[in-house]
N, CA, C and O atoms as a GROMACS GRO file, in nm:
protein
  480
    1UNK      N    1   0.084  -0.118   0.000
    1UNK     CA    2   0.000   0.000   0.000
    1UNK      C    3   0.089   0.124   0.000
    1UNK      O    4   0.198   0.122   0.057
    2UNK      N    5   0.057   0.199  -0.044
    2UNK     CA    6   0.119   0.342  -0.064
    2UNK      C    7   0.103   0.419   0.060
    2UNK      O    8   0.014   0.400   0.142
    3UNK      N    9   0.214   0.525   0.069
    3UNK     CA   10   0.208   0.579   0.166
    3UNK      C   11   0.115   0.730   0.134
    3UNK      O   12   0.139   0.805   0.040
    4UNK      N   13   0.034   0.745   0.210
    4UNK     CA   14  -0.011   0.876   0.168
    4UNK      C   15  -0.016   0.991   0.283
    4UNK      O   16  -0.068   0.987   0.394
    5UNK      N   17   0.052   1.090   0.219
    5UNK     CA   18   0.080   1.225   0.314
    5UNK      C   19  -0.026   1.317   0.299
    5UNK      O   20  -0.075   1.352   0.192
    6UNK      N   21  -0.068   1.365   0.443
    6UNK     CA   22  -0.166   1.520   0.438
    6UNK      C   23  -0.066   1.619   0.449
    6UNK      O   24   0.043   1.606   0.504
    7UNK      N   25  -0.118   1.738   0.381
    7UNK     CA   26  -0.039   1.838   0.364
    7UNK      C   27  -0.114   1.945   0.466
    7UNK      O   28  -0.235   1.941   0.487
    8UNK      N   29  -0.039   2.022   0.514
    8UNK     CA   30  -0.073   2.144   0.567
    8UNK      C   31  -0.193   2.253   0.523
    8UNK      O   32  -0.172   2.297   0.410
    9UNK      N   33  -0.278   2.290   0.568
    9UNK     CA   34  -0.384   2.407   0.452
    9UNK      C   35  -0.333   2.531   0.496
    9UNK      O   36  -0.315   2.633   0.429
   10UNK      N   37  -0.303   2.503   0.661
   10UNK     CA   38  -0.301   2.667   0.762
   10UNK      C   39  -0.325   2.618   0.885
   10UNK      O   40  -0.366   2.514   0.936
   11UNK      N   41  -0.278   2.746   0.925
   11UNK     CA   42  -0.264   2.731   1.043
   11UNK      C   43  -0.450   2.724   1.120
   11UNK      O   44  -0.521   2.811   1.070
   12UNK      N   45  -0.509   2.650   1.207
   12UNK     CA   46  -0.655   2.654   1.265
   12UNK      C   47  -0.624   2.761   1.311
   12UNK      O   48  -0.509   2.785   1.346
   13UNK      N   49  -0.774   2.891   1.323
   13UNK     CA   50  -0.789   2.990   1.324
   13UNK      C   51  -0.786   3.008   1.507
   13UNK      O   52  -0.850   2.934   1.582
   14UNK      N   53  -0.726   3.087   1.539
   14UNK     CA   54  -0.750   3.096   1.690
   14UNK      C   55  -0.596   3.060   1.734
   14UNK      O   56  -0.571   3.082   1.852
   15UNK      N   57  -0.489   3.005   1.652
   15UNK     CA   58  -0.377   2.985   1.686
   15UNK      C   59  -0.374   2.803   1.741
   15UNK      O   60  -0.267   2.778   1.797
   16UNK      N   61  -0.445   2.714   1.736
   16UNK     CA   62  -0.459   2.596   1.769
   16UNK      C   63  -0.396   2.515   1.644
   16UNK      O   64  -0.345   2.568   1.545
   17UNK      N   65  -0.408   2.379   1.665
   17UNK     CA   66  -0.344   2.301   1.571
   17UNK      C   67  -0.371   2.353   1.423
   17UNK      O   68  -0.458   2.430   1.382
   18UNK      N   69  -0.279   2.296   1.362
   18UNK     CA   70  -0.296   2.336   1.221
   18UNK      C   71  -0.401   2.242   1.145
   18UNK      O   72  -0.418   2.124   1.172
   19UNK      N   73  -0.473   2.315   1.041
   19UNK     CA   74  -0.591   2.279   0.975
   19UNK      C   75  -0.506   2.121   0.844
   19UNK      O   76  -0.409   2.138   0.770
   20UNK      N   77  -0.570   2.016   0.856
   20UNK     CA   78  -0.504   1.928   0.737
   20UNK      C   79  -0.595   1.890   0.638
   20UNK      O   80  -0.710   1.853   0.663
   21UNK      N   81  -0.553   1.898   0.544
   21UNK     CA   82  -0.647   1.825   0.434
   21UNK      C   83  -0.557   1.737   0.307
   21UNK      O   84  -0.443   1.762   0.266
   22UNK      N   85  -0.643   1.639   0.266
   22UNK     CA   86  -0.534   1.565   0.151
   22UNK      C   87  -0.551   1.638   0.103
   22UNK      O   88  -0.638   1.724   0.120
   23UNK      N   89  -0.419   1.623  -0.028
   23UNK     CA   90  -0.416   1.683  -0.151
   23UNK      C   91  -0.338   1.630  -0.242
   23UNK      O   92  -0.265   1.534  -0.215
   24UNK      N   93  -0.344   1.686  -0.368
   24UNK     CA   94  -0.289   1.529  -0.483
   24UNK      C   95  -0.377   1.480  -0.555
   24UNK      O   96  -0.448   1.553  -0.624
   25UNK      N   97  -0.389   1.335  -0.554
   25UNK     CA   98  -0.466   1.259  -0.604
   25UNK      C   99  -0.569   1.224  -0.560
   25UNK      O  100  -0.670   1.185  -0.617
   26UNK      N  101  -0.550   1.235  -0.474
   26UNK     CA  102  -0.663   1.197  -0.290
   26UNK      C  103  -0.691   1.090  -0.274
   26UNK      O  104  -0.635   1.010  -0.349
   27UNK      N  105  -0.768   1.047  -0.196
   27UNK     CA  106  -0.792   0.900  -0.186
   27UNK      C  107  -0.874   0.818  -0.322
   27UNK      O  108  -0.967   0.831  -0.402
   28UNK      N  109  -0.767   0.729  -0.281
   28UNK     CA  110  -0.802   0.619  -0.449
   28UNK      C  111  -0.876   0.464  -0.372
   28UNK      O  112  -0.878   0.343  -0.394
   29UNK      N  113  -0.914   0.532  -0.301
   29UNK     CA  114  -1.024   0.380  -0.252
   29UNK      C  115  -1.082   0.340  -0.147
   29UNK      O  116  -1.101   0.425  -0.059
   30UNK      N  117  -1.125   0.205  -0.124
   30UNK     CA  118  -1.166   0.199   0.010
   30UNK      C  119  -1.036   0.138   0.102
   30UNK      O  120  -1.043   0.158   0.223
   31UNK      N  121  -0.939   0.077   0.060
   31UNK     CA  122  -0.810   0.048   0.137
   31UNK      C  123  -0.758   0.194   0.184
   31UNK      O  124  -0.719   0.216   0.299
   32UNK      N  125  -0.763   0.289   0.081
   32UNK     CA  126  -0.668   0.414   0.093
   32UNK      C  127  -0.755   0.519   0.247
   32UNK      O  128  -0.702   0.579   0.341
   33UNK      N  129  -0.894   0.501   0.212
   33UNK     CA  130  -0.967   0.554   0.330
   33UNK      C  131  -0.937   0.502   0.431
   33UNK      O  132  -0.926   0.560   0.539
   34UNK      N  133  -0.923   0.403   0.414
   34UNK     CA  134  -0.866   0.350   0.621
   34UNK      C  135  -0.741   0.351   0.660
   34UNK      O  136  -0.693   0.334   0.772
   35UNK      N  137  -0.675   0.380   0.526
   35UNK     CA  138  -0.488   0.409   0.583
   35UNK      C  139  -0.490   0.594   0.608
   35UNK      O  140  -0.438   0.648   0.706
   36UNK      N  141  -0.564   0.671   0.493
   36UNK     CA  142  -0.586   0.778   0.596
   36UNK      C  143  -0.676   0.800   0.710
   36UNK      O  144  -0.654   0.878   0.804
   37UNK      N  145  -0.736   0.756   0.700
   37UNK     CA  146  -0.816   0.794   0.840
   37UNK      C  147  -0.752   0.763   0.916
   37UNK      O  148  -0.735   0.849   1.003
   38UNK      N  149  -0.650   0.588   0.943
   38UNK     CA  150  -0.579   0.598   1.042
   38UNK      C  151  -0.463   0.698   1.094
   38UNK      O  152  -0.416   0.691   1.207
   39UNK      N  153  -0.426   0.785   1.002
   39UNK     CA  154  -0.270   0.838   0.993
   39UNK      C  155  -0.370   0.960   1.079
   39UNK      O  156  -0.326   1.021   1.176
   40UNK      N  157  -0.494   0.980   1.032
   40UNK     CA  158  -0.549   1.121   1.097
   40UNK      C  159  -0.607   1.087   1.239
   40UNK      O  160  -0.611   1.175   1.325
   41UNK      N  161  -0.654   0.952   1.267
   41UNK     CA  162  -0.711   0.952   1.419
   41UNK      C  163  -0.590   0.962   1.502
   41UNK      O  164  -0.594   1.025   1.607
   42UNK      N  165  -0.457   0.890   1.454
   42UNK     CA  166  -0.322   0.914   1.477
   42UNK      C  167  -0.295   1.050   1.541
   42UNK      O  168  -0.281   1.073   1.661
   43UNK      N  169  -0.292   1.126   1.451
   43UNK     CA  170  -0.266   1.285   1.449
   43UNK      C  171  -0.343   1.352   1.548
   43UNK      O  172  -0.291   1.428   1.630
   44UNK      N  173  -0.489   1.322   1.544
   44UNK     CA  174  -0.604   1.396   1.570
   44UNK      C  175  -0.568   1.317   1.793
   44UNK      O  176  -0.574   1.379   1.899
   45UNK      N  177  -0.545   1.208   1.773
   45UNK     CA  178  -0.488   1.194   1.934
   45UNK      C  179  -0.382   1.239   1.991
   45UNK      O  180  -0.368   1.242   2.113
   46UNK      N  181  -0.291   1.281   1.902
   46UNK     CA  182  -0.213   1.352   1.979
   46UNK      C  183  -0.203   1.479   1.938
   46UNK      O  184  -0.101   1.547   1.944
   47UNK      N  185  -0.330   1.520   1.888
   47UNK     CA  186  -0.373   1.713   1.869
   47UNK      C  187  -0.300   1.760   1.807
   47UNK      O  188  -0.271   1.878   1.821
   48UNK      N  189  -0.240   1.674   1.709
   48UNK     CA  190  -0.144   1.736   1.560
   48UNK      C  191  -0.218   1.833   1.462
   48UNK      O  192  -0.189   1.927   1.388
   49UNK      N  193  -0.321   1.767   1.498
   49UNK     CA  194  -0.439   1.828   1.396
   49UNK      C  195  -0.555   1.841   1.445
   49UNK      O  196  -0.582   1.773   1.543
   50UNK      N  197  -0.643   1.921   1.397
   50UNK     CA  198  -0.793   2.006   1.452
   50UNK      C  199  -0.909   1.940   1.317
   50UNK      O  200  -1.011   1.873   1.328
   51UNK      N  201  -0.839   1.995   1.194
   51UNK     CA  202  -0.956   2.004   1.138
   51UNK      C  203  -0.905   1.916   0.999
   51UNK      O  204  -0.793   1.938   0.951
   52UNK      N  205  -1.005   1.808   0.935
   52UNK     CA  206  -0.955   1.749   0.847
   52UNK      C  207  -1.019   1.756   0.718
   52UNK      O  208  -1.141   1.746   0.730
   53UNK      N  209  -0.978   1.770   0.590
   53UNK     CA  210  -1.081   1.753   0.435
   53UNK      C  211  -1.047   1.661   0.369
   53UNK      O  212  -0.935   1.658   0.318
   54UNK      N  213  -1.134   1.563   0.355
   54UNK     CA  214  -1.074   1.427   0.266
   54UNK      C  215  -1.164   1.462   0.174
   54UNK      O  216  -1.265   1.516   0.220
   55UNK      N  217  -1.158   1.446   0.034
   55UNK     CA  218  -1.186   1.457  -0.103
   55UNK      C  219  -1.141   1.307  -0.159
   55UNK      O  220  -1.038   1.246  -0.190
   56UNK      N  221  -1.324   1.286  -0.151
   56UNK     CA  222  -1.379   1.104  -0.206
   56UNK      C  223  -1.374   1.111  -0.419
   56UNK      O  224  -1.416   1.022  -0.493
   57UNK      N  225  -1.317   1.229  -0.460
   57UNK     CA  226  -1.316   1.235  -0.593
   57UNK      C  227  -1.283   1.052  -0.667
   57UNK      O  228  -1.321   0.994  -0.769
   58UNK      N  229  -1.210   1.020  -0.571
   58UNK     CA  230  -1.160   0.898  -0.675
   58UNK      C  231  -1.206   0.761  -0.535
   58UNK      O  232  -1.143   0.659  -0.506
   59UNK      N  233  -1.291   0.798  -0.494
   59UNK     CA  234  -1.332   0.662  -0.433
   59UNK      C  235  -1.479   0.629  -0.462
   59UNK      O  236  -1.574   0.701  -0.432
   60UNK      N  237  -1.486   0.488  -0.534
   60UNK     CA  238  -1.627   0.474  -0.561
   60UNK      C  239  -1.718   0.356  -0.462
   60UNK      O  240  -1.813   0.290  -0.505
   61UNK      N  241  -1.684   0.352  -0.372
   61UNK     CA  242  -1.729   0.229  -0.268
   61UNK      C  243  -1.658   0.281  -0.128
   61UNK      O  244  -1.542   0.321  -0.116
   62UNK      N  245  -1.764   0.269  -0.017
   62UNK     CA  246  -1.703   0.281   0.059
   62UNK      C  247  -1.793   0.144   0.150
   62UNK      O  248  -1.911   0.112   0.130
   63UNK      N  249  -1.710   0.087   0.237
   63UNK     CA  250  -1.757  -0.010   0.369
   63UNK      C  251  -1.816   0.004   0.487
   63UNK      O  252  -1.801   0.119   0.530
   64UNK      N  253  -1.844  -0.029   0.519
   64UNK     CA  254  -1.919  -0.027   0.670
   64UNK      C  255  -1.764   0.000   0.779
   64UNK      O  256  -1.779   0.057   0.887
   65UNK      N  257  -1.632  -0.046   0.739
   65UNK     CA  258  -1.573  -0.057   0.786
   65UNK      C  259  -1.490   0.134   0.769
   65UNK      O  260  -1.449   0.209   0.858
   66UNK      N  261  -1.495   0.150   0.638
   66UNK     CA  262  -1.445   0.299   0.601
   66UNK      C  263  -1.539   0.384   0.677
   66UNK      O  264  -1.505   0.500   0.700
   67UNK      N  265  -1.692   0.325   0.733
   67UNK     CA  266  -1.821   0.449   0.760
   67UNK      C  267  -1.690   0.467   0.935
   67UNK      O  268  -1.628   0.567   0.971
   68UNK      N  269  -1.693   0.329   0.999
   68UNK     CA  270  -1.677   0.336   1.122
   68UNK      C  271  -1.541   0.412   1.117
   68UNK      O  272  -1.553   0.529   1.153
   69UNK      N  273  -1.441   0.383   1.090
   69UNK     CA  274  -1.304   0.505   1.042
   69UNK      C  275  -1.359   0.644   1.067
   69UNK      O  276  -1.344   0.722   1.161
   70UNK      N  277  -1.424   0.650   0.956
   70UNK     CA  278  -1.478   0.796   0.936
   70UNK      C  279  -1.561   0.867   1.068
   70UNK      O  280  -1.550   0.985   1.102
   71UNK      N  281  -1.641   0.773   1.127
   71UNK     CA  282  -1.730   0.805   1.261
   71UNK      C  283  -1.572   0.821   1.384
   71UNK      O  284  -1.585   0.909   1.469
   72UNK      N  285  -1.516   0.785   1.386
   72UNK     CA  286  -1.393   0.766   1.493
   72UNK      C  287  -1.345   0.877   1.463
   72UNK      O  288  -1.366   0.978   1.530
   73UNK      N  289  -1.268   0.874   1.352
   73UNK     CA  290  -1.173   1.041   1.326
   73UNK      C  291  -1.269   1.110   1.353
   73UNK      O  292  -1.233   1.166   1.457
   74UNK      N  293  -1.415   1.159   1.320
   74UNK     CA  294  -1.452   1.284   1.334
   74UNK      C  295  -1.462   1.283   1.496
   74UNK      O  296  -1.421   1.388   1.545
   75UNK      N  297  -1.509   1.186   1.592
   75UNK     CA  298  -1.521   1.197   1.700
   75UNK      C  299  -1.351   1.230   1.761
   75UNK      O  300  -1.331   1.302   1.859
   76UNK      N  301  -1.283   1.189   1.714
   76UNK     CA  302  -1.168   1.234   1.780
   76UNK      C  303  -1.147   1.386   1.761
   76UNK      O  304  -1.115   1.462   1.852
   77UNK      N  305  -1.178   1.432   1.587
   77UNK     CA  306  -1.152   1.574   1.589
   77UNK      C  307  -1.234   1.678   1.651
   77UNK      O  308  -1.213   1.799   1.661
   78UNK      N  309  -1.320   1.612   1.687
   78UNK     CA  310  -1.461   1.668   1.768
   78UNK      C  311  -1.368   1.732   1.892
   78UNK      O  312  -1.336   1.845   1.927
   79UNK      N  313  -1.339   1.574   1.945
   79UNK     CA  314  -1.305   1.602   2.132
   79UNK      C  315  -1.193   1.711   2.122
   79UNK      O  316  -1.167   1.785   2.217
   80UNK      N  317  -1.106   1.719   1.958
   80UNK     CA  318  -1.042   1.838   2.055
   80UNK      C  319  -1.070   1.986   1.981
   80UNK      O  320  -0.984   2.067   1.946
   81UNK      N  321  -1.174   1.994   1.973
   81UNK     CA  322  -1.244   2.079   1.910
   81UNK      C  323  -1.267   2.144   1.749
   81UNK      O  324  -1.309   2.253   1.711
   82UNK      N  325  -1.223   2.033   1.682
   82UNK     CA  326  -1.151   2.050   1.548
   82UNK      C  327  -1.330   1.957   1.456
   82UNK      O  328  -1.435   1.914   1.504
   83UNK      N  329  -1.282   1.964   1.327
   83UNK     CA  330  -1.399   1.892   1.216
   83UNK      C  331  -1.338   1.812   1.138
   83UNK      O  332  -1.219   1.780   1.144
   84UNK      N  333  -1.411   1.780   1.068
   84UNK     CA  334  -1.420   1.672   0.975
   84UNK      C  335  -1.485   1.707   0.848
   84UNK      O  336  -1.604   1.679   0.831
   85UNK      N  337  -1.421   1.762   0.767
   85UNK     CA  338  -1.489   1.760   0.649
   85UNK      C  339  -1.498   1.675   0.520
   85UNK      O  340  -1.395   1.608   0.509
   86UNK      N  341  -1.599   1.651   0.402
   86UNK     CA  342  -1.558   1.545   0.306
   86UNK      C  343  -1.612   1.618   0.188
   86UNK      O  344  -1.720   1.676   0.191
   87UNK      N  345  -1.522   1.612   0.070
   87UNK     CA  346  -1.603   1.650  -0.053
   87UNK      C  347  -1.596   1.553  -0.160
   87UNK      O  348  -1.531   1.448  -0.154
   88UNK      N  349  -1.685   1.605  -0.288
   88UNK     CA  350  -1.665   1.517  -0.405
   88UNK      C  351  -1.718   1.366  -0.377
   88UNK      O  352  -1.693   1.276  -0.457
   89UNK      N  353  -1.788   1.344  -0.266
   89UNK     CA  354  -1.867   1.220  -0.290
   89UNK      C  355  -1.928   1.171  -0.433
   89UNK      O  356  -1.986   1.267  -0.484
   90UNK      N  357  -1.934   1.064  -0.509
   90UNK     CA  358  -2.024   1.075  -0.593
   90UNK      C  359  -2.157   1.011  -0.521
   90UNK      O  360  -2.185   1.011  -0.401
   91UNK      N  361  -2.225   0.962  -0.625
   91UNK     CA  362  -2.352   0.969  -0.597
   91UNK      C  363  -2.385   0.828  -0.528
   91UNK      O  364  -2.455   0.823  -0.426
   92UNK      N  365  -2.330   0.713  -0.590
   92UNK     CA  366  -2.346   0.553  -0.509
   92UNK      C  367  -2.303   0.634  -0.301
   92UNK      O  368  -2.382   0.646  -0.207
   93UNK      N  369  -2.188   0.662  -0.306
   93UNK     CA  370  -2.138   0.719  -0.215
   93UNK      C  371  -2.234   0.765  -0.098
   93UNK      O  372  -2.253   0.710   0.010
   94UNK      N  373  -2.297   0.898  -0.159
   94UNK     CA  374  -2.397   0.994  -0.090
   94UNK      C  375  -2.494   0.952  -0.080
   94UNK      O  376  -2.556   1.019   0.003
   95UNK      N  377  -2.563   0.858  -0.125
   95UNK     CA  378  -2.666   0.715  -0.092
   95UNK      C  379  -2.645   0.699   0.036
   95UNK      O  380  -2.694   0.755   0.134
   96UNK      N  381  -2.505   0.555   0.017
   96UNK     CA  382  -2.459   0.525   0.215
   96UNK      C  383  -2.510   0.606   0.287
   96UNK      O  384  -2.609   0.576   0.353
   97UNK      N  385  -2.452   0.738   0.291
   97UNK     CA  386  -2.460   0.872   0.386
   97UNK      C  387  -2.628   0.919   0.386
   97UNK      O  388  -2.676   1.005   0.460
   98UNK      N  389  -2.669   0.874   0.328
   98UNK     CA  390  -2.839   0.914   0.295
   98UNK      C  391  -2.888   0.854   0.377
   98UNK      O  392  -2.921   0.907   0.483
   99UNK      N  393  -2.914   0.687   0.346
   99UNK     CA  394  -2.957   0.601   0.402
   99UNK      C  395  -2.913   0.533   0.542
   99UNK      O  396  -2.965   0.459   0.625
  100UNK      N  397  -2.790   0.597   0.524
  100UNK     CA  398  -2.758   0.575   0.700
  100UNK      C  399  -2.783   0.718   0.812
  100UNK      O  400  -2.745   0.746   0.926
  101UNK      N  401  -2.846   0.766   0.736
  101UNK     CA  402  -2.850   0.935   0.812
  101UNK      C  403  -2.735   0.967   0.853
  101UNK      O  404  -2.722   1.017   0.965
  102UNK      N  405  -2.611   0.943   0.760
  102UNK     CA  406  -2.453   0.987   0.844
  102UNK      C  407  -2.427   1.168   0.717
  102UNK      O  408  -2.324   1.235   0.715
  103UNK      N  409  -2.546   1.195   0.640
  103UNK     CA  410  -2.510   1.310   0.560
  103UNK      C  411  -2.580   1.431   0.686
  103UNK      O  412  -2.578   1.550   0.653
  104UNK      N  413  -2.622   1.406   0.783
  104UNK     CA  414  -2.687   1.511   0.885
  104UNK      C  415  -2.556   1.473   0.999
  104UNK      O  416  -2.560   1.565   1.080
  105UNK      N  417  -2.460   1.391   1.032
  105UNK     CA  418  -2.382   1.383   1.092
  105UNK      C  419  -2.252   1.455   1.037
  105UNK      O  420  -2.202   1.551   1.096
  106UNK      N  421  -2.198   1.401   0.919
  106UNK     CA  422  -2.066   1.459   0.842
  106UNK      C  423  -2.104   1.644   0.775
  106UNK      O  424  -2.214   1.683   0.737
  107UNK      N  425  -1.968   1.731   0.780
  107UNK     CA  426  -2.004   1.833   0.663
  107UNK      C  427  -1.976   1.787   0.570
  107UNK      O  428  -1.870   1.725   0.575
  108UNK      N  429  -2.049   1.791   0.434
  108UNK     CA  430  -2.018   1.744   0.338
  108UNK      C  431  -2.081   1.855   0.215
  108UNK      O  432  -2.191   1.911   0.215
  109UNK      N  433  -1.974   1.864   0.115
  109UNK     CA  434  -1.989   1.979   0.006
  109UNK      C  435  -1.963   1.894  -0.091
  109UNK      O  436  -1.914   1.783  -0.074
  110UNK      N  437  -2.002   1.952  -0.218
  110UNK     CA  438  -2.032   1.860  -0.399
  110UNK      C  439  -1.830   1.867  -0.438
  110UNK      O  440  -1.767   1.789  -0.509
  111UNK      N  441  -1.777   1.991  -0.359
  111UNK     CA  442  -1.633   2.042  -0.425
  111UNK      C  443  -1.566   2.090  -0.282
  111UNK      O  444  -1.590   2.142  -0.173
  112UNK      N  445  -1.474   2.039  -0.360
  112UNK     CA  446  -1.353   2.129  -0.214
  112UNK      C  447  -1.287   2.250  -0.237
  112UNK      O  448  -1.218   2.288  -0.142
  113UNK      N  449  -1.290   2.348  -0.376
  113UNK     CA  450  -1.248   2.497  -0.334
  113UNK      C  451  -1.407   2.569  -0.235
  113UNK      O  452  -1.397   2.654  -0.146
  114UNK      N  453  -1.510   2.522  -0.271
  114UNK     CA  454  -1.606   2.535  -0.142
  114UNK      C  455  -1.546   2.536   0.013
  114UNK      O  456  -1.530   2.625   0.096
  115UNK      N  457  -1.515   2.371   0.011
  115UNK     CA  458  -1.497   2.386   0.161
  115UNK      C  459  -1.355   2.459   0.202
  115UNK      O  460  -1.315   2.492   0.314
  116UNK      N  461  -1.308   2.469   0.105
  116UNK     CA  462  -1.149   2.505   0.161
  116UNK      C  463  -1.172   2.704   0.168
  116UNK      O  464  -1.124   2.786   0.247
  117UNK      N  465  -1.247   2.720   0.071
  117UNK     CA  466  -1.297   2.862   0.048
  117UNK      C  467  -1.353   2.883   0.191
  117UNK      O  468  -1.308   2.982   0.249
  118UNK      N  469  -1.440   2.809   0.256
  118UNK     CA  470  -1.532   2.828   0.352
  118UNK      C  471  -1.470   2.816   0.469
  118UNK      O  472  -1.477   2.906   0.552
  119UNK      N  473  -1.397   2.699   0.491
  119UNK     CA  474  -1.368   2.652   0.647
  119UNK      C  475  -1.207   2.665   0.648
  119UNK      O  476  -1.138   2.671   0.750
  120UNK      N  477  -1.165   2.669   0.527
  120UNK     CA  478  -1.001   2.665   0.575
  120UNK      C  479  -0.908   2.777   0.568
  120UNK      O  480  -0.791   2.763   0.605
   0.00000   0.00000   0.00000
């Protein structure tokens, strides 16, 4: 498996951890979602990081196992007062999140110069 690095966006507003989001290619799957999410619940426990943007552009399936990842990191970025953001879901994708009522739990935007415009 490939190693995949988050890059810096800025510094979190208020002077607190710095804001991370992928960038690149972004995640290329459902293996690649649980190697980042782990590198970020990682981060997000030892308050490396506040606030996270993963961009699903190139993932077309996600697991029950990627939902629970995803429910963990945000609860971690929660506790230390930080978010979780996701963009570029396609549409099989935003189903899951529909039908599991996890699109009223996650922020989630169609594009990420949105969220990065907005939150970062």
């Amino acid at each position: 498996m490939r190693q995949l690095c988050p890059e810096q966006a800025g510094p979190e507003v208020g002077g607190g951890p710095p804001a991370i989001r992928l960038v690149g290619s972004g995640i290329r799957g459902a293996q690649d979602l649980a190697a980042v999410c782990d590198q970020f619940i990682e981060m997000a426990e030892g308050a490396k990081c506040r606030s996270v943007l993963l961009n699903f552009a190139q993932v077309d399936f996600i697991s029950s196992v990627g939902l629970c990842k995803l429910l963990t990191l945000r609860n971690k970025l929660s506790a230390n007062g930080g978010q979780l953001f996701l963009c570029n879901l396609n549409c099989n994708i935003r189903q899951v999140f529909e039908a599991t009522k996890l699109d009223s739990v996650f922020d989630i935007d169609d594009q990420e110069p949105v969220l990065v415009a907005s939150k970062f």
